[in-house]
C-alpha positions in Angstrom: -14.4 -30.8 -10.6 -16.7 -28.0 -8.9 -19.6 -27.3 -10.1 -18.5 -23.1 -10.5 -15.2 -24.5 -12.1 -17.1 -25.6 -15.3 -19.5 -22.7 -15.4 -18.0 -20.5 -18.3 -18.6 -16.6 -19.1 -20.9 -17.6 -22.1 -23.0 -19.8 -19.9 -23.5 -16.0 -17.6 -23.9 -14.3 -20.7 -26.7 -16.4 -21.9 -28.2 -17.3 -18.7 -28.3 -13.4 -18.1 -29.9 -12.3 -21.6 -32.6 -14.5 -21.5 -33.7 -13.5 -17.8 -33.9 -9.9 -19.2 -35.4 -10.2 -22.2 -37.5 -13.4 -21.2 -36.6 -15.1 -25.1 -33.9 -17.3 -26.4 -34.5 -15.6 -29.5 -34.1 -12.5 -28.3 -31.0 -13.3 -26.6 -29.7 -14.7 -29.4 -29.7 -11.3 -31.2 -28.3 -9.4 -28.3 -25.7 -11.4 -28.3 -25.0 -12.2 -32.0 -25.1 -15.9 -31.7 -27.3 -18.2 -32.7 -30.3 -19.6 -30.7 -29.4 -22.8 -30.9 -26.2 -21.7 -29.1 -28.4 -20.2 -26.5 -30.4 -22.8 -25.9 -27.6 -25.2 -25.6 -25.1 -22.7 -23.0 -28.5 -22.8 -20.6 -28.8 -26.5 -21.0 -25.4 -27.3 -20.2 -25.8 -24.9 -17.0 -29.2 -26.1 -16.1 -27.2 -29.4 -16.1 -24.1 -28.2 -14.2 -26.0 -26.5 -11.2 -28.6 -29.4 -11.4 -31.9 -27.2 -11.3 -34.3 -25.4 -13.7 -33.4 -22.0 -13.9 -36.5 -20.8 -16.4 -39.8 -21.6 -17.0 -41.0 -22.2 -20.8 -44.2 -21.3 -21.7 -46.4 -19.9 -24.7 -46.3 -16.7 -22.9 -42.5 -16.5 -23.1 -39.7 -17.4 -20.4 -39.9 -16.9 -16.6 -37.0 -17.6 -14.0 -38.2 -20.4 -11.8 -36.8 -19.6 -8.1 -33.7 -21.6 -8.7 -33.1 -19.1 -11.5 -33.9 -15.5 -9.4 -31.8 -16.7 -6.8 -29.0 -17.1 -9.3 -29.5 -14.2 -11.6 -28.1 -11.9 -8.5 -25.0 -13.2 -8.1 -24.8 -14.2 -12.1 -25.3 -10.6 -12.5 -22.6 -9.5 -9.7 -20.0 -11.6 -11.1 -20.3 -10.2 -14.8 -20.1 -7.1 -13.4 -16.8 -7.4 -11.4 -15.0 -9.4 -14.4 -16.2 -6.5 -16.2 -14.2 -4.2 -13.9 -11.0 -6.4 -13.5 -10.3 -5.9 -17.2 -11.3 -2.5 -17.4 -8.8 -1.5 -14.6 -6.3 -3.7 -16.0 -6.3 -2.1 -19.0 -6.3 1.1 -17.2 -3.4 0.0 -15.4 -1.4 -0.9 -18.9 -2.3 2.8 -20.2 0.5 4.6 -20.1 -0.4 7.8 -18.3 -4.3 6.6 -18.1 -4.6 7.6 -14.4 -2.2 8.6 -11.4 -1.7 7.1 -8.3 -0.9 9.1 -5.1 1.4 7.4 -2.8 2.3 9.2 0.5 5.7 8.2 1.7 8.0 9.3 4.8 11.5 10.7 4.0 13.1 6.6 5.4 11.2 5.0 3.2 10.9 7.4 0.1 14.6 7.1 0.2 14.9 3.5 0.6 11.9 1.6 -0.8 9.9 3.8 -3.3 13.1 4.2 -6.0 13.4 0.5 -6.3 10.0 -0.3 -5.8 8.8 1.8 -8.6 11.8 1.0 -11.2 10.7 -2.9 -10.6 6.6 -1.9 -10.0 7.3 -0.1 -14.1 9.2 -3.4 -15.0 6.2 -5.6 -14.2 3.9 -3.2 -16.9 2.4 -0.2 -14.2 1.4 2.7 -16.6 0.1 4.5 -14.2 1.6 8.2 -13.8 3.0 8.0 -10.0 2.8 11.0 -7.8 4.9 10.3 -4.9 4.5 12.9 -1.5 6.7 13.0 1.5 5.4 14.3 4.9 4.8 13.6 8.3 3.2 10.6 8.8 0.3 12.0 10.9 -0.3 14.4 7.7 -0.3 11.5 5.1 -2.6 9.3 6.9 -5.0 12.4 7.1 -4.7 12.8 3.8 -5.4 9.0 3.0 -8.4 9.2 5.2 -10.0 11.8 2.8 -9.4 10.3 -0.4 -6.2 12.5 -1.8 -3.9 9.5 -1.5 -4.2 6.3 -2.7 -1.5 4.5 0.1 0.8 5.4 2.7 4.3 4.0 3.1 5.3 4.9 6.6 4.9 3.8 10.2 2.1 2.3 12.2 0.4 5.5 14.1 -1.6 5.2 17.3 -4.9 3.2 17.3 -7.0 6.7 17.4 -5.2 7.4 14.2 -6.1 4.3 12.2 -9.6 4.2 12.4 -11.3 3.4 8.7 -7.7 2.4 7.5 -5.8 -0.8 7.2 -2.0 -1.4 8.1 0.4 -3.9 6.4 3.3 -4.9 8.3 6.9 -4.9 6.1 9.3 -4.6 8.4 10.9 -2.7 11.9 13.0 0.4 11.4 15.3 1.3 14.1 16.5 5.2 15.5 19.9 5.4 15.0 22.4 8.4 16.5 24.3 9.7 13.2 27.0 12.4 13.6 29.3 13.7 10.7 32.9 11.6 9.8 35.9 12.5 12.4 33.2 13.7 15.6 34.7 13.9 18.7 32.1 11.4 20.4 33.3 8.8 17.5 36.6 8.2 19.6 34.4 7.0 22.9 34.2 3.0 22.1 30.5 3.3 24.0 28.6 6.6 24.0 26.6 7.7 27.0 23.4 9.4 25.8 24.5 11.9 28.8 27.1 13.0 26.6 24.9 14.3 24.0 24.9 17.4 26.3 27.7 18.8 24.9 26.6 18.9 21.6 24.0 20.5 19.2 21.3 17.6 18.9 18.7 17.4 15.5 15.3 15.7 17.0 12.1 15.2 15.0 9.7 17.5 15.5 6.9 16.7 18.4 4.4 15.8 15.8 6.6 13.7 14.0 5.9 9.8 14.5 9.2 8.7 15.7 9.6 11.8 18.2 7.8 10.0 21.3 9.9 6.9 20.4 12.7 9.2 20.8 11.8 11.3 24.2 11.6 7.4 25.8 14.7 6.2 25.6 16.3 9.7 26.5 14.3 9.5 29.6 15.3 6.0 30.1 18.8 6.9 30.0 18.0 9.6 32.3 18.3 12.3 29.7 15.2 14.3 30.4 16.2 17.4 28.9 19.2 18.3 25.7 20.4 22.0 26.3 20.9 22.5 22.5 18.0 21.5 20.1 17.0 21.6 16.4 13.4 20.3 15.4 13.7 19.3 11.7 11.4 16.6 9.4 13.7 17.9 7.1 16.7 15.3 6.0 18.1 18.1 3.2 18.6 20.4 6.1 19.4 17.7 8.5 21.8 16.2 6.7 23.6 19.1 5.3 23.9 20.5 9.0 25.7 17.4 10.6 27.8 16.9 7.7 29.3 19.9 8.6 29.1 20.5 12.0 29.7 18.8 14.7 25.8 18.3 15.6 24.5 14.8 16.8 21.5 13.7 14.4 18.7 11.2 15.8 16.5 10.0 13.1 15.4 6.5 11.9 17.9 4.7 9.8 16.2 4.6 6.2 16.6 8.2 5.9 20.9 7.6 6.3 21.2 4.4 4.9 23.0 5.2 2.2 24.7 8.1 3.9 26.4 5.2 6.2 27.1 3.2 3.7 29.3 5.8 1.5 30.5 6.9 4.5 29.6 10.0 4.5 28.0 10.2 8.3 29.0 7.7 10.9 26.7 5.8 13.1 27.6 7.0 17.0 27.7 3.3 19.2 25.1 4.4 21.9 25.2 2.4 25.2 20.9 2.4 24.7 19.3 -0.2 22.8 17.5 1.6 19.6 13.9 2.4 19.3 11.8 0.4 16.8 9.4 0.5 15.3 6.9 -1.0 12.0 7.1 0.5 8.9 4.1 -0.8 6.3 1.6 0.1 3.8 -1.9 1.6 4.8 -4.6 1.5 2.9 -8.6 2.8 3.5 -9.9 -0.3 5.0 -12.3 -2.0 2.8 -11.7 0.2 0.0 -10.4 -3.1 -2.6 -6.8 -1.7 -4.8 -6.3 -1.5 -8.2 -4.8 -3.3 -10.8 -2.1 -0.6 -10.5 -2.0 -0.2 -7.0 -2.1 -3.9 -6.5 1.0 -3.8 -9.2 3.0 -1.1 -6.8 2.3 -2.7 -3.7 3.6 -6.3 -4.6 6.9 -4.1 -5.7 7.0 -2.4 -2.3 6.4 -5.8 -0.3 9.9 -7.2 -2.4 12.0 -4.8 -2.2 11.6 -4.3 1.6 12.0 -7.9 2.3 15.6 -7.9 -0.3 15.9 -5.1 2.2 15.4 -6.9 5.3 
């Protein structure tokens, strides 16, 4: 056994009030016990860490250097026990405090629902305020302090200066037109023939759109006749449901809209862009009890999720 595996919070406590009042007997009072109690919780750690930590003397009691090197990082470990049950009782307040999560429409769709019913299951009190965006936009406001973690893709180095990224998993672009198109009864689709057809893109700030402009041009599509820009999958989706407009968008958004069949997946002859969706966080800036609680959530459901 270690010697920090049998030093107990009483033996802090003790060790602590005597440095600052420089008496057992004042201790003693401070902390309601008796001196005898004292005495014997800085014997037994004077024994553990093998050293003197105080000096007795008519004139009172002195830390020895033993003991001044120890009372720093006594002190800083009182202190952050202190604040791991505060925030966990902050975190089991229902409605105590909110967290801010920012989340792109793939994976406020397809993570955050579960996530948050199972995140709730596991005790999370806190009151959750969930905002959708672009990504570019959420890490911005993650930078400054007005969310608490982003649920979307990796951005450009430039981008992720002071913050941290957590790899979950790759999300792929997927071509998504409305049930009975016309390019559904081609067994390969050319991206070529996307000429003939209204095509929804991301807009050019959006993260995914230069992911998107690549493999057009790879496939020698360097410019569609008929555009619409939209971040918006209400509109989006609405629009190719009922017309005959090609959608390009990453596949979390439609996930479910493929699997109730209510848009059909075209079978491009490209291989689709991919790219990592995780959680970003201000770098050194330690979570919450309650953050901590969503973010285990997140990291489960997106590996059920694959």
């Amino acid at each position: 056994m270690t010697p920090d595996s049998r030093i107990k919070i009483r033996h802090l406590a003790c060790f602590l009030e005597v440095a600052a009042r420089r008496s057992f007997g004042g201790a003693a009072e401070a902390l309601a016990i008796t001196q005898p109690a004292v005495s014997k919780a800085i014997a037994e750690l004077e024994d553990i860490l093998g050293v003197a930590l105080f000096e007795r003397s008519r004139r009172g009691v002195f830390l020895t250097g033993y003991g001044e090197a120890f009372q720093r990082y006594a002190g800083a470990s009182l202190t952050a026990l202190r604040q791991g049950v505060d925030s966990v009782s902050q975190a089991q307040a229902r409605g105590g405090h909110t967290l801010a999560i920012g989340a792109l429409p793939t994976t406020a769709n397809r993570i955050m629902p579960r996530a948050v019913l199972r995140a709730k299951a596991e005790g999370l009190g806190a009151t959750l305020r969930i905002i959708t965006g672009p990504n570019e936009l959420l890490l911005q406001e993650l930078r400054q302090g007005d969310l608490d973690l982003v649920v979307g893709r990796l951005a450009a180095p430039r981008a992720m200066q002071a913050l941290a990224f957590e790899y979950l998993y790759s999300e792929e672009v997927v071509f998504v037109v409305r049930p009975g198109h016309p390019l559904l009864q081609h067994e390969t689709v050319e991206l070529g023939q996307l000429a003939g057809f209204t095509v929804i893109l991301p807009t050019l700030r959006s993260i995914i759109r230069p992911e998107v402009d690549r493999l057009l041009v790879s496939q020698g599509v360097a410019r569609l006749p008929e555009v619409i820009e939209s971040v918006s999958p209400d509109f989006s989706r609405r629009y190719t449901r009922t017309t005959e407009a090609v959608w390009i968008i990453s596949y979390g958004v439609v996930a479910d809209d493929l699997a109730e069949g209510l848009l059909a997946r075209l079978p491009v002859n490209a291989t689709p862009a991919q790219g990592p969706v995780g959680l970003t966080q201000r770098a050194e800036m330690p979570a919450s009890v309650s953050l901590q609680i969503l973010m285990k959530a997140i990291r489960e459901v997106a590996a059920e999720q694959g």
